[in-house]
Structure formats: structure tokens, C-alpha cells
N, C-alpha and C positions, 0 to 999 in steps of 0.2 A: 466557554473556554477562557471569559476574560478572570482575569482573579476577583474574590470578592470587593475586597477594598478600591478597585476602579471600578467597578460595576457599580458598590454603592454610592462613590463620587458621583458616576455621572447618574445617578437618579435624582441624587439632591440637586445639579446641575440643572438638568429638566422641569425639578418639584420645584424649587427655588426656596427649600426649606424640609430641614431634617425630619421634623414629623409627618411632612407630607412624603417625604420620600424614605417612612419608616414603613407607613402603611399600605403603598406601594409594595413596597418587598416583603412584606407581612413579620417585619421584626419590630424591636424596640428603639424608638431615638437612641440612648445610651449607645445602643450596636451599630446603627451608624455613625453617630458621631468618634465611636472608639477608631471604626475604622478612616475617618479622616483624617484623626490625628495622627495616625499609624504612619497614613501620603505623606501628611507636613513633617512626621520626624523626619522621612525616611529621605524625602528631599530638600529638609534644613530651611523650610520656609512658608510661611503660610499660603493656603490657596482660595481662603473666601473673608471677605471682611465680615462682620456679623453687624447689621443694621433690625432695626426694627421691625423692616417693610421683607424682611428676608437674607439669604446668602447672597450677596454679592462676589463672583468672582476675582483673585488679583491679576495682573499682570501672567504670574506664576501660572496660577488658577486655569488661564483660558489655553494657558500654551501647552499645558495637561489634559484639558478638556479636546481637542483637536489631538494628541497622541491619543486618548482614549477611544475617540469617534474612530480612528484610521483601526485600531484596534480588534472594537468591536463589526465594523464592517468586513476587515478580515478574518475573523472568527466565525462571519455570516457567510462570508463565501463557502470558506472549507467545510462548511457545515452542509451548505445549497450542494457543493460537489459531491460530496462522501454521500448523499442522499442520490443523486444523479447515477452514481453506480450503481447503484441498489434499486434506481427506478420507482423512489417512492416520496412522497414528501412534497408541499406545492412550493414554487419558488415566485418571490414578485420581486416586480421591476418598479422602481419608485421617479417617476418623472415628473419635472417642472420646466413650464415652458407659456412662450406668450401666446396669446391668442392668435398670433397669424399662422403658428406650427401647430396647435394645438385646435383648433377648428376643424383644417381637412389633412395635415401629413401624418400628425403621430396617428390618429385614429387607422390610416389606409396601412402605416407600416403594422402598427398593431395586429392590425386584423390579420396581413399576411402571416406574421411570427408567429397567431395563435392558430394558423391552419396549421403551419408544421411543428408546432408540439403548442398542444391545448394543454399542457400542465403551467403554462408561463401565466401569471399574471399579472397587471398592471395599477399603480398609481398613478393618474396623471394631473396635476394641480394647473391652472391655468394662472400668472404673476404676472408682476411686474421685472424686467429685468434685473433691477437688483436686486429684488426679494430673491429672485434662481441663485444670482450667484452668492448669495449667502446660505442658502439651505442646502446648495453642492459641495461650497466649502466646508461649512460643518457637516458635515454627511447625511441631513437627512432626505436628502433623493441620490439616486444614483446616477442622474443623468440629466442636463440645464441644458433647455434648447434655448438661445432667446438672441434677436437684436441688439447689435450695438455699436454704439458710436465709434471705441475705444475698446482694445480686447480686456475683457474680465479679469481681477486679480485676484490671485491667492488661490487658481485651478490647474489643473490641467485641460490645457487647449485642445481636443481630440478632433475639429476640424474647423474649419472658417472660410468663409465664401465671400465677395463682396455680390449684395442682392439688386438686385434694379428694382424700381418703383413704376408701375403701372398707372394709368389712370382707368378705373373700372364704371360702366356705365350701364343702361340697358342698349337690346340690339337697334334701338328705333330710334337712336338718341341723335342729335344731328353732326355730330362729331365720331359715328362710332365706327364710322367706313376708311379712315385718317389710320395708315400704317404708323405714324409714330405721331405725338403732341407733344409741343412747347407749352410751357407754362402761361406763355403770355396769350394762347390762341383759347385757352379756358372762357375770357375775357367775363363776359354777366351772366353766364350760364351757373346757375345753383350749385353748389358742393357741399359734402358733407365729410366733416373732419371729424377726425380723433380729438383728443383732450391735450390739452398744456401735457408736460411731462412723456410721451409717446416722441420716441425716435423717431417716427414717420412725420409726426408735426414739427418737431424741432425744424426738420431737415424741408419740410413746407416752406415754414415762416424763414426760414433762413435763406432761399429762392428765391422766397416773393420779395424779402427785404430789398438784396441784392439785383434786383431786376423792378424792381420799385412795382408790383404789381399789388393792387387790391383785390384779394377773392371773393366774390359775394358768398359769404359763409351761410348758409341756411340754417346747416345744424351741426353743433358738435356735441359728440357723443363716445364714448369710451369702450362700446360695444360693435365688433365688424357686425353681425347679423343687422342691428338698425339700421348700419351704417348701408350696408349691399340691399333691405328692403327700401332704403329711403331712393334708393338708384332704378330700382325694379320697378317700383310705382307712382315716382314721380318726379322722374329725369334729371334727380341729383348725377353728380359725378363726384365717385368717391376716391380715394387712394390707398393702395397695400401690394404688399409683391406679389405677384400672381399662383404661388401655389397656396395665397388665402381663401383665392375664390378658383379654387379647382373645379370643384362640383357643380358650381353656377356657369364658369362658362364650357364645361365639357355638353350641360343641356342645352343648351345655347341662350341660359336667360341674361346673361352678362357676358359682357366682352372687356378682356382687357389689353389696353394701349400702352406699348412703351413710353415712357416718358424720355423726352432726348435732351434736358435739361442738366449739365453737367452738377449742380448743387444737387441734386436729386438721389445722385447712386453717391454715396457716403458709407452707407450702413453695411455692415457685414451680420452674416450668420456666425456664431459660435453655438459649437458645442461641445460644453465642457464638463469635466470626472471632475472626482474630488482629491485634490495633490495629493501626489506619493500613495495613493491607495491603488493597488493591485485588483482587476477589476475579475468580477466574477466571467466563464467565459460567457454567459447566459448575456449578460449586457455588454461585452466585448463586441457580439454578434449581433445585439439591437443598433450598436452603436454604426455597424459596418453596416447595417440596412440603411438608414436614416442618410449616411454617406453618399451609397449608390442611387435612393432613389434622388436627391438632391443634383448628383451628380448629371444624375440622366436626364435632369429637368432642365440644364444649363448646358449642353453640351455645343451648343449651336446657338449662344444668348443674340437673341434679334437687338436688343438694346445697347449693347454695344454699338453695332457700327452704325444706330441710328444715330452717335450722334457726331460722326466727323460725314457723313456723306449726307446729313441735309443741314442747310444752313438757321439762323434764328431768325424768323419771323420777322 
């Protein structure tokens, strides 16, 4: 549905160079380049510098490239609906999101939405927070679950939670019977951390700072799985919000502990569209699951009032 002349923009956009995004489209450079120049007459201004190394976008360039993406996504939708009438046609759902959503919530919301219509399918990339909101914004997912400090720019905000921080451990651990933990009651007991750059360490080291606390760091690692086997097998204590380690403490191999530490609850959940794009209902309907189950996970948060009804340590 898009015209040709934005369709083959944004190939060259993606190729990052007209012959590779001649042979993409199975034309001739000449036929793309004619039709860029057609863009540039038509809006009195160049849209790519011409370097060596490739097309370089301008200013112009990117702020076309972003009407084209809103474009062609909505050209995807009405395409995904007009196929929905007719009951034919596979549709996917393209998601980026960090490891603490994308280990046990997307997969459980998943799984329910593909019991009631197995025609949905899913992309789901696991990032870094701002790698999400950069691939939401230019559209290539349709949905950024992720942590953050600060709400995300240049989205739409489709919902946002502030999340509490657990401390997660095994059931035999000698701290694991403790309705709620201070930071400072950690004291020499082993932990295993996330990496520099992770909202959950930031939001650590900016505790411990503030409360002049030293953790004996065992291990840091950039992976929850190491992070919850290093807890399982040898009484590290690790940190992440609790619908990370769903699975683990539903069998009762990990337990997790509010933390009552007021530097600790900072972070919020966003999840956010890509602006001004009109969203198909297929992920309207993802998005309202993701919602409820979140919802129902916090509905009664223990971590709240652990921390005005016990005192610090």
C-alpha cells in the first residue's frame, strides 16, 4: 500500500546503499536512485548525504524515514485486518523486552494468547533498554517491555508501574525466613550482581553508596539464569523483581524477599508503542494482557508497607 518511491527510500534506508537496495527489490540502481530524487524534488531538499562508506541520512532524511516507518506499519495493520475478516493469513507480533520480562512473563502471556488464537505469532528479542526504545521508535517491533530509570522518549507510554526489588535466594539460605531485608542485614554473605549499565545495579551501587555499605560481590554476570543458579547451588543472594524468578519460586527452589530499602524501589516498568502509530487490534489485545497479568501481580504489593512499618537496622 506504501507508494513506490517510500517503499524504495526506506530499502535504501535499511540497505544503507542503492545497489544493495536495488537488488533487494529486484530493480536497477538507476530505478531507485530516480525514485529518490523524485522524494528530494518533491520535498525541496535532500534526504541522504552521499559518502563513501554509504547513504547517510539528513536531518530531512530521518524525519521521512519515521513518517515512512508509521506508514508502512499502518499499511501492516490494515492488511493483518482485512486478512482477519476472511480468516486467513498468519499475523506476528514483534517484541523487545529485557531479560527480567522476557525469561518468565512474555513467554506465560504468550503462551495464553496462542491458546486462544494459534494463528498469532511472536518475535521476541531480549535488549537492553535502550536498544527497545529505539527499535519501538523506529518501528521495528511493535511492543518494548523494559526497565527504567526515567520514562522513555520519542514513544508512546502504553503503561508504567513503579517495580520493587527483591532480594532472591535459596529456601535453606540463613536469611530466607526474614519477611522483608535491609540492605545492610546482607552484611558478608555472598551476592551475585548484574553488570555496570543494568538499572538494577545502578540502583544497588547507589544504596550501598548512600548507606556506605560494602557487598561481598562473588560474581557479576549479565545473565538472571547464572545469576538464580549461582543462588540455587551455592547460597549466593542475588537481586531482580520477582516476576523474574516466577518459575523458581512457584517450585519452591528460590524465595524472594522484599527489599525495604527506600533507594531500591526507583525503577518502573514501561511499556511502550511506537508514536502516533495506530495499533493493530491483535497487539492492542497483547498489550491489555501484559497489563492485567502485571496488574494482578501487584495488587496487594507486600513491599510497600515493608518499608514505613519496620524500622532500619
Amino acid at each position: 500500500m506504501l507508494n513506490t518511491a517510500l517503499r524504495y527510500f526506506l530499502e535504501v534506508v535499511d540497505s544503507g546503499s542503492l545497489t544493495v537496495a536495488a537488488q533487494k527489490l529486484h530493480v536497477s540502481p538507476s530505478a531507485v536512485s530516480r525514485m529518490i530524487r523524485k522524494l528530494e524534488e518533491e520535498h525541496q531538499t535532500l534526504l541522504f548525504e552521499r559518502h563513501a562508506r554509504g547513504m547517510v541520512l539528513t536531518e530531512a532524511g530521518r524525519l521521512l524515514k519515521a513518517y515512512g516507518r508509521r506508514a508502512s506499519l499502518e499499511a501492516e495493520r490494515t492488511r493483518a485486518e482485512i486478512r482477519d475478516l476472511s480468516h486467513v493469513g498468519q499475523r506476528l507480533i514483534r517484541i523487545s523486552a529485557n531479560q527480567a520480562f522476557g525469561r518468565e512473563l512474555l513467554p506465560r502471556v504468550i503462551g495464553q494468547f496462542r491458546d486462544e488464537d494459534p494463528s498469532l505469532k511472536f518475535e521476541l528479542n531480549i535488549l537492553q533498554s535502550s536498544e527497545i526504545n529505539r527499535r519501538v521508535r523506529e518501528g521495528e517491533d511493535d511492543i518494548g517491555v523494559s526497565y527504567n530509570l526515567s520514562p522513555p522518549q520519542g514513544v508512546h507510554i502504553q503503561y508504567a508501574r513503579r517495580m520493587p526489588v527483591f532480594a532472591m535466594m535459596a529456601p535453606d539460605h540463613p536469611l530466607a525466613g526474614r519477611p522483608t531485608l535491609w540492605m545492610r542485614e546482607i552484611g558478608d554473605h555472598p551476592v551475585a550482581l548484574m553488570g555496570p549499565g543494568s538499572t538494577i545495579r545502578f540502583i544497588i551501587d547507589l544504596c550501598c553508596m548512600h548507606a556506605q555499605i560494602e557487598l561481598n560481590i562473588a560474581l557479576t554476570c549479565n545473565n538472571q539464569s547464572a545469576i538464580q543458579t549461582s543462588c540455587l547451588r551455592w547460597g549466593a543472594i542475588g537481586f531482580s523483581g520477582d516476576l523474574t524468578v516466577m518459575t523458581a519460586t512457584e517450585r519452591g527452589e528460590l524465595v524472594a524477599i522484599p527489599m525495604a530499602d527506600a533507594e531500591l524501589h526507583q525503577r518502573n516498568v514501561h511499556i511502550q508503542t511506537m508514536a502516533e502509530r495506530q495499533l493493530p487490534a491483535s497487539v492492542s489485545r497483547f498489550v491489555e494482557s501484559m497489563v492485567l497479568h502485571m496488574d494482578a501481580a501487584y495488587t496487594s504489593p507486600t513491599w510497600q508497607p515493608a518499608r514505613t512499618q519496620n524500622g532500619a537496622p
